[in-house]
N, CA, C and O of each residue as an XYZ file, in Angstrom:
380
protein
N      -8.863    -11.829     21.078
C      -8.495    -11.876     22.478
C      -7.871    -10.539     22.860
O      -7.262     -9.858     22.034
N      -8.002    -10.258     23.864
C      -7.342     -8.706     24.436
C      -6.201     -8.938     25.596
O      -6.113     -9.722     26.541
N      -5.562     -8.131     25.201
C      -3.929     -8.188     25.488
C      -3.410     -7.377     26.292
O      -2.223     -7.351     26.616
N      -4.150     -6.763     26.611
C      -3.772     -5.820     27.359
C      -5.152     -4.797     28.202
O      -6.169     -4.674     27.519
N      -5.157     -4.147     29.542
C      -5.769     -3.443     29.977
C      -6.831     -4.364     30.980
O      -6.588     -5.547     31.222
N      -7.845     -3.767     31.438
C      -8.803     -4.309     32.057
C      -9.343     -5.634     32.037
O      -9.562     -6.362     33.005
N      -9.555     -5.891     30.670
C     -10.119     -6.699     29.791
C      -9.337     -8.364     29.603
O      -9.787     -9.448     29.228
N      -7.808     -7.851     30.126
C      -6.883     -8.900     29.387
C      -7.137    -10.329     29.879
O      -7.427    -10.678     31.024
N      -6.927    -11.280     28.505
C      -7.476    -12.501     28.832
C      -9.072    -12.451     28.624
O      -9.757    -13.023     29.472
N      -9.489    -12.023     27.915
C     -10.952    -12.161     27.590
C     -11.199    -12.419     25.877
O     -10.453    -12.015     24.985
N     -12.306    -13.109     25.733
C     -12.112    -13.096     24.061
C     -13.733    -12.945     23.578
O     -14.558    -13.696     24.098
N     -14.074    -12.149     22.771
C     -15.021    -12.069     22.271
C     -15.363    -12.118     20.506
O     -14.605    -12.620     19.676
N     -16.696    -11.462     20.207
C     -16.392    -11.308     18.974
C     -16.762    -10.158     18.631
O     -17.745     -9.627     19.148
N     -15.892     -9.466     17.516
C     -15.232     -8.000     17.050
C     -17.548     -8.036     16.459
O     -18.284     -8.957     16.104
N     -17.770     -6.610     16.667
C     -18.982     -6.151     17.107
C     -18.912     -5.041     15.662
O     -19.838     -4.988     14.853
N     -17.876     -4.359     15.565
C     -17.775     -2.812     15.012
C     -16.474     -2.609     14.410
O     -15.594     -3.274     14.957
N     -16.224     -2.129     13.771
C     -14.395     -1.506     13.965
C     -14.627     -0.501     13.363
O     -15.393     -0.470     12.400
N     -14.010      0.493     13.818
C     -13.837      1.709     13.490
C     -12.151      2.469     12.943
O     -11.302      3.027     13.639
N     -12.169      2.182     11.389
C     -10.672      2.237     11.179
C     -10.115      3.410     10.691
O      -9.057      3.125     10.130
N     -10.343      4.581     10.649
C     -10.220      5.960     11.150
C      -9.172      6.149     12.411
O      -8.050      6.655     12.390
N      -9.848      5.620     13.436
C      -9.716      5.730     15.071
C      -8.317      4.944     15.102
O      -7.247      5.386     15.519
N      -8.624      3.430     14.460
C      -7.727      2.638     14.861
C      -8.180      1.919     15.801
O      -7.364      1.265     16.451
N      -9.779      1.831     16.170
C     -10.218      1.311     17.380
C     -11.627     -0.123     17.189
O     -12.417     -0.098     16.245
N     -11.643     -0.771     17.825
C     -12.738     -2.054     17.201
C     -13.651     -2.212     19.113
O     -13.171     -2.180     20.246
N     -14.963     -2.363     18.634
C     -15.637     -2.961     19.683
C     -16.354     -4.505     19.526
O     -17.189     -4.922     18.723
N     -15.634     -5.168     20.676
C     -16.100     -6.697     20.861
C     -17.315     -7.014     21.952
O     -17.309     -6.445     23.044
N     -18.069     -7.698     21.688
C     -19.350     -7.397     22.356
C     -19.383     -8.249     23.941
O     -18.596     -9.121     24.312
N     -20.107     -7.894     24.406
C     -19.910     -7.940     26.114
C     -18.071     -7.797     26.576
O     -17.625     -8.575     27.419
N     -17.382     -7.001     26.080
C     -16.485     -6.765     26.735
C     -16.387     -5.160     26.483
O     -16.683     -4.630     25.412
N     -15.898     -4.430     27.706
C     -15.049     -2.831     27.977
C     -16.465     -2.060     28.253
O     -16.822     -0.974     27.797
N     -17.265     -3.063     29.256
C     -18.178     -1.745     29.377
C     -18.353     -1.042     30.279
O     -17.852     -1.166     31.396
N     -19.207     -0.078     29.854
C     -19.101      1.553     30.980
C     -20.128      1.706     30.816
O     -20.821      1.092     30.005
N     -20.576      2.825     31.770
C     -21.893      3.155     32.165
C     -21.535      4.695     31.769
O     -20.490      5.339     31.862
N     -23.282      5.127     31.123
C     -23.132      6.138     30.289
C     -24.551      6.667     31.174
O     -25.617      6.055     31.238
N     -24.265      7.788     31.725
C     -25.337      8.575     31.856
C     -25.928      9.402     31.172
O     -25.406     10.435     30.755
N     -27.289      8.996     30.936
C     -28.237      9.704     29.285
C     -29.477     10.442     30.137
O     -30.183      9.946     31.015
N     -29.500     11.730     29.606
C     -30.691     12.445     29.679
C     -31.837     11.820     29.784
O     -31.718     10.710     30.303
N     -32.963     12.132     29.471
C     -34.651     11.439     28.866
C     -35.100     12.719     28.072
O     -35.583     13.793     28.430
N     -34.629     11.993     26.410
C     -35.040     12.968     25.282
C     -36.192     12.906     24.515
O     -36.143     12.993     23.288
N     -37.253     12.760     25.148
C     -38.710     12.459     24.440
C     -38.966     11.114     24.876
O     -38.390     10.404     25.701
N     -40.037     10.912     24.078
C     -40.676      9.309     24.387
C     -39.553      8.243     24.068
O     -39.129      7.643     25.056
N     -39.122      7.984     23.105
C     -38.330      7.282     22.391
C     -37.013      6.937     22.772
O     -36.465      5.841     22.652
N     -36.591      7.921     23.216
C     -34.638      7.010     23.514
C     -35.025      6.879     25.517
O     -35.956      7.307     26.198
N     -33.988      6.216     25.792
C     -33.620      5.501     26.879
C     -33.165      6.467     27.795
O     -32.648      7.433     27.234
N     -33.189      6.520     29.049
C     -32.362      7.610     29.589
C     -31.968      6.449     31.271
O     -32.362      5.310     31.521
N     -31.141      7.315     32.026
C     -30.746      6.668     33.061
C     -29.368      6.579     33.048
O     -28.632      7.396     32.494
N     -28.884      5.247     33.865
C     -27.577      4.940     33.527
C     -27.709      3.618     32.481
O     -28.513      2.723     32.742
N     -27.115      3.583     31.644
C     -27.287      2.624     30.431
C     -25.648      2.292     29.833
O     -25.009      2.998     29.052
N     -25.182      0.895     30.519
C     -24.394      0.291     30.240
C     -24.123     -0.039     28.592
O     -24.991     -0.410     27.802
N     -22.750      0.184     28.300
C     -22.529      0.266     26.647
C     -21.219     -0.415     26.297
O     -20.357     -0.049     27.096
N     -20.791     -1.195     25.477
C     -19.314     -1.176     24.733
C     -19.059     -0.396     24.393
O     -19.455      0.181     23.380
N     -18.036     -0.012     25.397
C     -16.626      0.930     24.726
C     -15.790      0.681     23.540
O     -15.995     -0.498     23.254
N     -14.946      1.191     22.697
C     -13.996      1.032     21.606
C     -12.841      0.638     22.438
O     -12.591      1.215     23.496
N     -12.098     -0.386     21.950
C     -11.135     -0.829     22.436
C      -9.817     -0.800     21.195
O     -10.011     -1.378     20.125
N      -8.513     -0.084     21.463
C      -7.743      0.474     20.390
C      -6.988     -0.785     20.016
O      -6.412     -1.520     20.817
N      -7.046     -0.918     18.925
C      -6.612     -1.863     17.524
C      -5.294     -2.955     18.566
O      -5.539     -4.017     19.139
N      -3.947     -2.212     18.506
C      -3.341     -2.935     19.446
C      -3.393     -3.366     20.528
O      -2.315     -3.648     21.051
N      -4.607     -3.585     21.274
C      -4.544     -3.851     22.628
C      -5.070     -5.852     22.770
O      -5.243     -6.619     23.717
N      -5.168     -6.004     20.903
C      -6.401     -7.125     20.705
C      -5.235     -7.637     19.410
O      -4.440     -7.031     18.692
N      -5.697     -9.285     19.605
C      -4.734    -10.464     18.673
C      -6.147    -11.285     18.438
O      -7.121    -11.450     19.172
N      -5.832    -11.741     17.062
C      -6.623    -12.841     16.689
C      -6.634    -13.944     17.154
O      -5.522    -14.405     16.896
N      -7.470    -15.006     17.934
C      -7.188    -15.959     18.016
C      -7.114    -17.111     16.736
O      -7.886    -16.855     15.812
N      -6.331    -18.265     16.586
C      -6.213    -19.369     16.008
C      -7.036    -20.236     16.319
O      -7.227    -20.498     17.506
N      -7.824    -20.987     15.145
C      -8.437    -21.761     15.268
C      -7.945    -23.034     15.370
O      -8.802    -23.850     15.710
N      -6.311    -23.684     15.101
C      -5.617    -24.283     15.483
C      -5.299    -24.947     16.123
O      -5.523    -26.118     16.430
N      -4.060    -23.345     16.685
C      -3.090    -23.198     18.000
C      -4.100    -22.539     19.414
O      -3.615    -21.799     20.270
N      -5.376    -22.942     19.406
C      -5.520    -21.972     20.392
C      -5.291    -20.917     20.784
O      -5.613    -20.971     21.971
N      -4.837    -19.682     20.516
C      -3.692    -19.241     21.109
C      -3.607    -17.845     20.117
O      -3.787    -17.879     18.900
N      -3.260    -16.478     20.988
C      -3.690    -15.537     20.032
C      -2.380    -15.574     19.122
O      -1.366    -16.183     19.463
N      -2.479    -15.000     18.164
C      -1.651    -14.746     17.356
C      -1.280    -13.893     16.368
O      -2.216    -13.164     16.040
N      -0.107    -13.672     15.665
C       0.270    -12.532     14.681
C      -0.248    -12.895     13.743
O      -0.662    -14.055     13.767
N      -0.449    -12.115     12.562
C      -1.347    -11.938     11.527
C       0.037    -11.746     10.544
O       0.888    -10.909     10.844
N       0.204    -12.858      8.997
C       0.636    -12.845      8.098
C      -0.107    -12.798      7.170
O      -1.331    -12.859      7.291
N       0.635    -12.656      5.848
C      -0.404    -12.597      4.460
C       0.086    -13.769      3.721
O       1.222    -14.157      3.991
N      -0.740    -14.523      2.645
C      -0.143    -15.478      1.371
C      -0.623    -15.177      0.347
O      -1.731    -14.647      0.267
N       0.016    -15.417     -0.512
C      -0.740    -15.413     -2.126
C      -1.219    -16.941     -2.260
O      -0.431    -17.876     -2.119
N      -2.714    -17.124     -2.573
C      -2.837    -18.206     -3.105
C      -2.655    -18.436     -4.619
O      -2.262    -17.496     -5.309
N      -2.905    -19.568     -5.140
C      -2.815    -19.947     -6.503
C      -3.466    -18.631     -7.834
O      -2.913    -17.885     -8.642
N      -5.265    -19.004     -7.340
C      -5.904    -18.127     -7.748
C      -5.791    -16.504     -7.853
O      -6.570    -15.734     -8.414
N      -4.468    -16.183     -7.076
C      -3.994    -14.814     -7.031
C      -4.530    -14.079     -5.501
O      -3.977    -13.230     -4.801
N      -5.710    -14.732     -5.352
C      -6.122    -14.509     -3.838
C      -4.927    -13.921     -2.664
O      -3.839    -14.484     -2.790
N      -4.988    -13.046     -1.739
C      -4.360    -12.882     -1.006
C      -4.927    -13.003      0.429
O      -5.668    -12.045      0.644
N      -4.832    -13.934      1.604
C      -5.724    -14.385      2.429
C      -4.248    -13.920      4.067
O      -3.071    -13.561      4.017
N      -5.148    -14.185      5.175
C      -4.355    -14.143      6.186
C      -4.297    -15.464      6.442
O      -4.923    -16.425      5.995
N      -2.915    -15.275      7.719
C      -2.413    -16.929      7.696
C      -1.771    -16.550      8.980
O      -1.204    -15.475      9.176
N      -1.911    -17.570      9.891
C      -1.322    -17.793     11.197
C       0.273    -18.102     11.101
O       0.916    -19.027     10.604
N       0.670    -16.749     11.895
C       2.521    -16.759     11.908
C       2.869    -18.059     12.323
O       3.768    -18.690     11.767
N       2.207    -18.499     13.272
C       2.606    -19.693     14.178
C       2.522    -21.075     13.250
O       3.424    -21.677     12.669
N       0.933    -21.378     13.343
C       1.318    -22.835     12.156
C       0.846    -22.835     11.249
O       0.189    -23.834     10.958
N       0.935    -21.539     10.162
C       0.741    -20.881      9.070
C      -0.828    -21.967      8.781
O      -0.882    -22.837      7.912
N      -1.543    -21.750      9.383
C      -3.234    -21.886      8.873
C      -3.855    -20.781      8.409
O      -3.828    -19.621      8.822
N      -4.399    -21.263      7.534
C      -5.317    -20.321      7.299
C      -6.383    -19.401      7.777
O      -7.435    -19.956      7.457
N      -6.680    -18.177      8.433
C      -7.244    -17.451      9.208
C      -8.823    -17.168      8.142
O      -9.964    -17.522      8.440
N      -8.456    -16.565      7.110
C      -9.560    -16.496      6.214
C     -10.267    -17.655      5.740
O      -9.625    -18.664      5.446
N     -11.488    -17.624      5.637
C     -12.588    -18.989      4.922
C     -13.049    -18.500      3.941
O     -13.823    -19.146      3.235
């Protein structure tokens, strides 16, 4: 879910992430129109609508739960496993 900016109150699903940047793209959301040349037969040209990167903090996981976005904890399971877990009613985020 996105938390902030244009977007806020929208929820999609994470498309890309780019963790270098610090930035992730979720699909049909943050888009812009990109004006492209016409470079031979083959690529697209015009105006051609795209997902933008949207920066790491601006976006919360939702709970499959609580509805409801939320902070991201860690657990050790038994098996030594280390999985994420919902701050709120500590569920399990990972399958």
């Amino acid at each position: 879910m996105v938390i902030a900016g244009r977007e806020r109150g929208k929820t999609g699903k994470v498309v890309r992430v780019f963790p270098a940047d610090k930035r992730l793209t979720i699909e049909r959301l943050n888009i812009v129109k990109r004006h492209t040349k016409a470079r031979g037969a083959q690529s697209q040209f015009g105006i051609i609508e795209k997902e933008a990167p949207i920066h790491e903090s601006n976006v919360m996981i939702l709970c499959d739960k609580c509805s409801a976005p939320v902070r991201v904890g860690r657990q050790r399971l038994e098996d030594g496993r280390s999985v994420r877990v919902c701050r709120r009613c500590k569920e399990q985020l990972d399958r």
